[in-house]
Structure formats: structure tokens, C-alpha cells
C-alpha positions as CSV (number, residue, x, y, z in Angstrom):
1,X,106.3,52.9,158.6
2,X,105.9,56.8,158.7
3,X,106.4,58.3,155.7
4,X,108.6,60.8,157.2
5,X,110.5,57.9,158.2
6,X,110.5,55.6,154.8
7,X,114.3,55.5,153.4
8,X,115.3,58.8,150.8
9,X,114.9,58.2,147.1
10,X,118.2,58.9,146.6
11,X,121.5,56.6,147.5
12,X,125.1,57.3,148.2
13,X,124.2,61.5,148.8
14,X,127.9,61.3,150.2
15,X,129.3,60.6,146.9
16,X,127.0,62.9,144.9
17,X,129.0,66.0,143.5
18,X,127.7,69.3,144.5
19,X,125.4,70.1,141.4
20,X,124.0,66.4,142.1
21,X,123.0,67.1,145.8
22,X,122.0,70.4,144.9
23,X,119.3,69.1,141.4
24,X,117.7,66.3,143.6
25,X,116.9,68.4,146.7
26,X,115.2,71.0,144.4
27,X,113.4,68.0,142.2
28,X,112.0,66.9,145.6
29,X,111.4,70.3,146.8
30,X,109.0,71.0,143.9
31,X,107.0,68.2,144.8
32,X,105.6,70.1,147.6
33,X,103.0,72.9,146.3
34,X,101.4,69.9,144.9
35,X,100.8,68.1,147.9
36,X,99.5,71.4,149.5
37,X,97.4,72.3,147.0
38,X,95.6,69.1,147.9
39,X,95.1,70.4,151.4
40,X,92.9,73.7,150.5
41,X,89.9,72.1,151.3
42,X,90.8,71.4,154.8
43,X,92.7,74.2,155.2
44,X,90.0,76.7,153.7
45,X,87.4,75.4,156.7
46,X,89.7,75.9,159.2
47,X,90.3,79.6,157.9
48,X,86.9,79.8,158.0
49,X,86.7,78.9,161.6
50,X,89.3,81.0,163.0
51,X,87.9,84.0,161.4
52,X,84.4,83.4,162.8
53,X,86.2,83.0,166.3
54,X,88.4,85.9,165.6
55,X,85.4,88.4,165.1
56,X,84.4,87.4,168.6
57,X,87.5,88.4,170.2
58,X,89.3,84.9,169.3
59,X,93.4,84.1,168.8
60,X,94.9,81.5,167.5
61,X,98.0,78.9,169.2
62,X,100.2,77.6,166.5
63,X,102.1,74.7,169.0
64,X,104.8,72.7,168.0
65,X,108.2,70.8,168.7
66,X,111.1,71.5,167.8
67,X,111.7,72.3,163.7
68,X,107.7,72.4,163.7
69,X,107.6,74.9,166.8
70,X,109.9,77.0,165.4
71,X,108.0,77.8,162.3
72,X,105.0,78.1,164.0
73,X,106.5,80.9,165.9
74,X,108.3,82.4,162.8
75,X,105.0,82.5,160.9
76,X,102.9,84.0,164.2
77,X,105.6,86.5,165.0
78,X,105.2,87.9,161.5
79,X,101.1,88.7,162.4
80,X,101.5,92.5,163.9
81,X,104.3,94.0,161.6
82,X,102.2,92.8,158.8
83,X,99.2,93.3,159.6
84,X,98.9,95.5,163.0
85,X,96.9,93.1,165.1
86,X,98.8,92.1,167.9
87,X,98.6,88.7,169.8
88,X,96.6,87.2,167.0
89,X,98.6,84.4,166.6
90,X,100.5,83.3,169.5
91,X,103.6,80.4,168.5
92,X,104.5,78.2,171.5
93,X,107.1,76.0,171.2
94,X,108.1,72.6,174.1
95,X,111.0,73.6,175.9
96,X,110.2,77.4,176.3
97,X,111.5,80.5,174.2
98,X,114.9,78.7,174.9
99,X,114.3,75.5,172.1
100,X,114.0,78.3,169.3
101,X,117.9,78.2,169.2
102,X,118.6,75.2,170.7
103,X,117.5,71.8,171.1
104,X,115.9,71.0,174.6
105,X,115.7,67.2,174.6
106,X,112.6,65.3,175.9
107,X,110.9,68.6,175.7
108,X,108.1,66.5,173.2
109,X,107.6,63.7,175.7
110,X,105.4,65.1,177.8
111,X,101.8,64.8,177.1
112,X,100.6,67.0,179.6
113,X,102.9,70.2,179.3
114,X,101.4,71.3,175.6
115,X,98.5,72.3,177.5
116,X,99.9,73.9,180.2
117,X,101.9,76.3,178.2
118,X,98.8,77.1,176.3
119,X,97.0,78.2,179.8
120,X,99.5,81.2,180.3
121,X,97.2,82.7,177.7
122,X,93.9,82.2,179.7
123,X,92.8,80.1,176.1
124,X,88.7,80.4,175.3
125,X,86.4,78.7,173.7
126,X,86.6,81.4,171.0
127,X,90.3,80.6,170.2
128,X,91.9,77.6,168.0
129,X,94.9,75.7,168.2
130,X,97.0,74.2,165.7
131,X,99.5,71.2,166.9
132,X,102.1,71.4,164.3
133,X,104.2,68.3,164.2
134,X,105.6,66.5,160.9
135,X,105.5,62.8,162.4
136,X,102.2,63.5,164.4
137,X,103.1,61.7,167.2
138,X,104.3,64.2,169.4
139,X,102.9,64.1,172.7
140,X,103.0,67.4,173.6
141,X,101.1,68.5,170.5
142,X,98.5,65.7,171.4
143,X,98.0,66.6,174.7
144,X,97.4,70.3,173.8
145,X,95.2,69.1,171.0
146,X,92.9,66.8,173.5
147,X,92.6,69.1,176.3
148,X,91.9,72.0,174.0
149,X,89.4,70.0,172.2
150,X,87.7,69.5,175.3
151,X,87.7,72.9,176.5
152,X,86.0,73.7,173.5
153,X,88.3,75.6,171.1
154,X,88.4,74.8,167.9
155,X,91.4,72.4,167.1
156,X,93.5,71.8,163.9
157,X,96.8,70.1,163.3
158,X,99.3,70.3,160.6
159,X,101.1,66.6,159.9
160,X,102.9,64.9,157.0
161,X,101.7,60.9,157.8
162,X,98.9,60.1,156.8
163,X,98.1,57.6,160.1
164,X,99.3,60.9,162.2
165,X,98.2,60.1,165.5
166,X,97.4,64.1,166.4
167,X,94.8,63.7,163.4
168,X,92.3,61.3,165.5
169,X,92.5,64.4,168.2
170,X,91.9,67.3,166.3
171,X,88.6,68.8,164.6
172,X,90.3,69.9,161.0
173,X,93.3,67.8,160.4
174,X,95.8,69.1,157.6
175,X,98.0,66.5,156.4
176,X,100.0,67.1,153.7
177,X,101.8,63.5,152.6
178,X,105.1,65.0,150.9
179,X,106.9,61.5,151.0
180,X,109.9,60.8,151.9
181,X,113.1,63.4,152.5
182,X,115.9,64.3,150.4
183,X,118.3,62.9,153.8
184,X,115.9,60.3,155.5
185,X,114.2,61.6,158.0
186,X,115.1,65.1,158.1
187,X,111.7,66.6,158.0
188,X,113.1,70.2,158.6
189,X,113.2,69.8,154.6
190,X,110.2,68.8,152.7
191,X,108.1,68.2,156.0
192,X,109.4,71.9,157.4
193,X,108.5,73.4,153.7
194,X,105.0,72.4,153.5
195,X,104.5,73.1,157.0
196,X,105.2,76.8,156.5
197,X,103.2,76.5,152.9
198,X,100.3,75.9,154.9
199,X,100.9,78.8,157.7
200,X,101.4,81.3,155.2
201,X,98.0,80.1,153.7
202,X,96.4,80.2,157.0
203,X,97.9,83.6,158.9
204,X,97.6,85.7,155.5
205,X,93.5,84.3,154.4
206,X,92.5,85.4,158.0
207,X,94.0,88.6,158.3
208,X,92.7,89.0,154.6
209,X,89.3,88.2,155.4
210,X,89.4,90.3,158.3
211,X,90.0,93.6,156.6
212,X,93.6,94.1,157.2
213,X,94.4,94.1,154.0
214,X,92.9,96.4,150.9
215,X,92.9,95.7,147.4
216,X,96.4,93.9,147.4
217,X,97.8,96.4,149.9
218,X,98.8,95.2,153.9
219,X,97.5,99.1,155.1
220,X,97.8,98.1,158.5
221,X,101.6,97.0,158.6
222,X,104.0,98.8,161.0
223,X,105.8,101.5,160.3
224,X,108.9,100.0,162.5
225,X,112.0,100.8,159.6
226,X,112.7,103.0,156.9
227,X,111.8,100.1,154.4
228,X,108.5,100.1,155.8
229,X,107.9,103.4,155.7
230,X,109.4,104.1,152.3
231,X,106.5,101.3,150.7
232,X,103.5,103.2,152.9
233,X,104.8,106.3,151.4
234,X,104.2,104.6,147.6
235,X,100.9,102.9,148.2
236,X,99.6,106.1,149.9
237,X,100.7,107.9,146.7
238,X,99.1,104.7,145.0
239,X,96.2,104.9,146.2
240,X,95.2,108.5,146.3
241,X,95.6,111.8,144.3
242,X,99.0,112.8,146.6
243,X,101.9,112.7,144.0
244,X,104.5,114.3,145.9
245,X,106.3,111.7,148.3
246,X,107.7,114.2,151.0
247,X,104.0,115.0,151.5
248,X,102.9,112.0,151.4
249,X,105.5,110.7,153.6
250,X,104.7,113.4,156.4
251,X,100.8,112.3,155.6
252,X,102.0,108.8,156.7
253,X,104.1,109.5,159.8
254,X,101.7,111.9,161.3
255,X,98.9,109.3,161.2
256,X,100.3,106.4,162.1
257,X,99.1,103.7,159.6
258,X,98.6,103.5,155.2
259,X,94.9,103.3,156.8
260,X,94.5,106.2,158.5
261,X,95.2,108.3,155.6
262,X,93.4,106.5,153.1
263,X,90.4,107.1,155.2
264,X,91.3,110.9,155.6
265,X,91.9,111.2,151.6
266,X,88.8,109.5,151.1
């Protein structure tokens, strides 16, 4: 049996109290950094690769079905106001935009749609794809991952069994074994958690390693709210001799990016 699928530790969740349900989700979320930690090795050579593929003009296709499409997109859709480089990482989801919100059934099934979807982008062999799906048997994250691998882009996958059938497809498998959920089966928990663990590692190493970030400083994010502005405005002042922050400010919004005027004040 999967262990995505293997029966909850806990019994009779609809006779816990509140506190009760509340202390054993928690127990087994903290489970979970663990199990990721474990995956670094894996993870660090497919950072690694991407980067390399990156420099040469490369993206990268998070893909994924439902709850593991989803945080693929919300992890890729977080790249350019971070960051600044747009269409870096690209989250496709089965079913289309319209399975972000709402469940489109059979969408999975089809083993030949993944990588369809991914040809809208005009995929290279400079870009990588990662098939995100907890069970690892979801065809339409195999399929990508086969025909992808054939085309010759790198390939990854992001699973929670350790027999995931997407792992025999894909170059750098990542498969983080977090056991059993809190409600059996609902891997939108523990499954979902370490799933978005492991994007944040990935998304934020890359753009790290490719310069977009300085000292501990994103100096490329966008400048799209007050918020965002407000925090350019302190690590400009940060990070040069400017100490008044209506000048600095100005400095900020006349240039466009925390970048820009570093390397003006530099």
C-alpha cells in the first residue's frame, strides 16, 4: 500500500475535542522538516541543474494535479514579484487555469495531456520539469515526465511513496516519505506541506544562485504595492550612506529596482 494511502495514526478524530484534533495535526505536522531535510541531496543536484540550464536561457515547468498543481503554481507565480525574472518558473496544472479553484475530474487520467500542456511553451532542451504529485502515480505527471525526458530536458519529480511510479521516469527524483496523514489519505496535509518545503527550497536556491538576491536582500522584487516599496526604501537606506527615507524613496521610484540604485550609490 502507498503510504499516502496507509490508515491515520490516529482513531475516532470525530470524537476528539478541539484541542485534541488541533495537538495531533501539529505533532504530525512537525514530522515534516525532517523528512525534507533528508531530501537535500537530491534536491541540491537538481538546483544545480536548473541553474546551469537557466544561464543558457532555460525555465522551469512545475506540473501537477490537483492539491499538487496548485502549489506548484502558487510557488512559481511567486518567481517575478520576488525576484524580477519573469516566466522563470511556469506552474501548469491538468484541467487548465480552471482546476486552481475547482476540481475538474479525470483531469489526471490522461497520460498524454501533461505534455501537451507543457508544448504551449515551445519547452527546450535547456528547460526542466518537475511532475509534482504526492501518490506518484498520476498519469498526466508521468506522461509529461517521459516525453520531456525524451526531448531532453532535464526532469525531476516531487512524490511522497517511496515505490512512486513518476520516480522510474524522471532524472532526479525527490521523494520525501512523510507517512501517513493526520485524516487518511488527505495528502493536501502532510503530503501538500512537504511538497511546498521542497518548492521553496528549489525556486529561492536558484534565483539565489543566480544573482537576484544580495547579501540577504531580494534587490530585484517589484515595486507593485506600498509594502513593497516601503521595505526597498529601508534596504536602500540599509545598504548605502542615504539616511533620509523621502530621498531614498524618490531614489527608489525613479530607478525602478533596490538594484539599480545600489549600483548608482556604488
Amino acid at each position: 500500500m502507498k503510504q499516502t494511502e496507509q490508515s491515520s495514526l490516529y482513531s475516532d478524530l470525530d470524537k476528539m475535542s478541539t484541542l485534541d484534533l488541533l495537538a495531533g495535526i501539529n505533532t504530525e505536522d512537525t514530522k515534516v522538516p525532517q523528512v525534507v531535510a533528508g531530501c537535500i541531496p537530491a534536491i541540491a543536484s537538481l538546483v544545480d541543474g536548473i541553474v546551469e540550464r537557466m544561464r543558457r536561457g532555460g525555465r522551469v515547468f512545475y506540473i501537477g494535479a490537483g492539491t499538487s498543481g496548485r502549489i506548484g503554481i502558487t510557488d512559481a507565480s511567486e518567481v517575478f514579484p520576488t525576484y524580477g525574472i519573469d516566466d522563470a518558473f511556469i506552474g501548469i496544472i491538468a484541467g487548465g487555469d480552471g482546476a486552481i479553484r475547482r476540481a475538474v475530474e479525470g483531469a489526471e487520467d490522461n497520460m498524454r495531456q501533461g505534455w501537451e500542456d507543457v508544448q504551449k511553451y515551445h519547452p527546450t532542451a535547456n528547460d526542466t520539469i518537475v511532475g509534482i504529485t504526492a501518490s506518484g502515480s498520476a498519469p498526466y505527471v508521468i506522461g509529461a515526465i517521459r516525453h520531456a525526458r525524451k526531448a531532453g530536458l532535464l526532469t525531476s519529480c516531487i512524490s511522497c511513496n517511496e515505490d512512486a511510479l513518476v520516480a522510474k521516469e524522471a532524472e532526479i527524483p525527490v521523494i520525501a516519505v512523510v507517512g501517513p496523514e493526520f485524516v487518511t489519505g488527505s495528502t493536501r496535509m502532510k503530503a501538500g506541506t512537504a511538497t511546498k518545503l521542497i518548492l521553496n527550497m528549489i525556486s529561492t536556491s536558484v534565483m539565489i544562485r543566480l544573482g537576484h538576491v544580495k547579501g540577504n536582500r531580494m534587490v530585484d522584487m517589484q515595486l507593485s504595492n506600498k509594502k513593497l516599496v516601503d521595505r526597498g526604501t529601508r534596504m536602500i537606506m540599509a545598504e548605502t550612506g542615504i539616511t533620509d527615507y523621502e530621498t531614498a524613496k524618490q531614489k527608489l521610484l525613479t530607478l525602478g529596482s533596490v538594484r539599480a540604485v545600489l549600483d548608482e550609490e556604488s
